[in-house]
C-alpha positions as CSV (number, residue, x, y, z in Angstrom):
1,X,-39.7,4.6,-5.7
2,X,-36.6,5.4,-7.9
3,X,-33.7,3.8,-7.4
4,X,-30.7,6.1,-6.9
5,X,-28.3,6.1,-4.4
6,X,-28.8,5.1,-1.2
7,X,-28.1,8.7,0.4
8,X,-31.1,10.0,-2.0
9,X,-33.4,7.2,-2.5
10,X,-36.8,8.3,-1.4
11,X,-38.4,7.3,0.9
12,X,-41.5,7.9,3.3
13,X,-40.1,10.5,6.5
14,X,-41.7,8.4,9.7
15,X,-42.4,12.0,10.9
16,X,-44.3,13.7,8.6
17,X,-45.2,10.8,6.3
18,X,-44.5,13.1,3.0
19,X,-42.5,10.8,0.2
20,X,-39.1,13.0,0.5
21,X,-35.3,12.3,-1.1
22,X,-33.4,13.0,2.3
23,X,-30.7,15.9,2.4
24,X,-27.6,14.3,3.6
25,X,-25.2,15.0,5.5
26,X,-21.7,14.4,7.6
27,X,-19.9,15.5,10.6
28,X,-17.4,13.9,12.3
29,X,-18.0,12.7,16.1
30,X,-16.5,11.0,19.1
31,X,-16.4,8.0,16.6
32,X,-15.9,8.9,13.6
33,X,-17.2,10.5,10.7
34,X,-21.1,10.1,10.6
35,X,-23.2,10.0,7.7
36,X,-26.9,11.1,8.6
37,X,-30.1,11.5,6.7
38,X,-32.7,14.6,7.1
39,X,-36.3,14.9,6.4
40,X,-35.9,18.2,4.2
41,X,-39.5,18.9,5.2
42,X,-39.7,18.8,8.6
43,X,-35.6,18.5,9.7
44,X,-35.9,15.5,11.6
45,X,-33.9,13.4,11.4
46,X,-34.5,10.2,9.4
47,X,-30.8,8.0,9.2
48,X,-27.9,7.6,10.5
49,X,-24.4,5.7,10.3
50,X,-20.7,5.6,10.6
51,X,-19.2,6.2,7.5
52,X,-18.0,2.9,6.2
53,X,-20.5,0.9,7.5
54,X,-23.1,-0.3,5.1
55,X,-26.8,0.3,5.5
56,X,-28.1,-3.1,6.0
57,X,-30.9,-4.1,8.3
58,X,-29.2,-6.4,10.4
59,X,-31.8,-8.9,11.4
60,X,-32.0,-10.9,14.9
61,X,-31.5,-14.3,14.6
62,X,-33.7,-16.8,16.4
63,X,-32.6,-18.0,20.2
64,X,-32.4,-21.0,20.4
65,X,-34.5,-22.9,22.8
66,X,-33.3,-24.7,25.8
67,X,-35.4,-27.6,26.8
């Protein structure tokens, strides 16, 4: 995949599995203005996020184990 922004990085749609460069998009909503990500072959949508807020996988960390 090409690198380019992260709004238009391809990437492979979980609906229709075609390798697409999302169309994307903002509206603003209860909360804010929010950045989303659409599938411009099928219109499903793909991403989305509050503008502002990166697009970072935030991973769960480990519980820890009471013995």
């Amino acid at each position: 995949m090409a690198k380019k922004s992260d709004m238009q990085a391809e990437l492979k749609c979980p609906w229709c599995e075609a390798i697409i460069a999302p169309i994307a998009g903002r509206y603003t909503g209860t909360y804010g203005t929010l950045m989303e990500k659409r599938c411009p072959r099928c219109h499903n949508l793909v991403a989305t996020r509050l503008e502002g807020i990166p697009e970072t996988i935030i991973k769960k960390q480990p519980e820890e184990r009471i013995d």
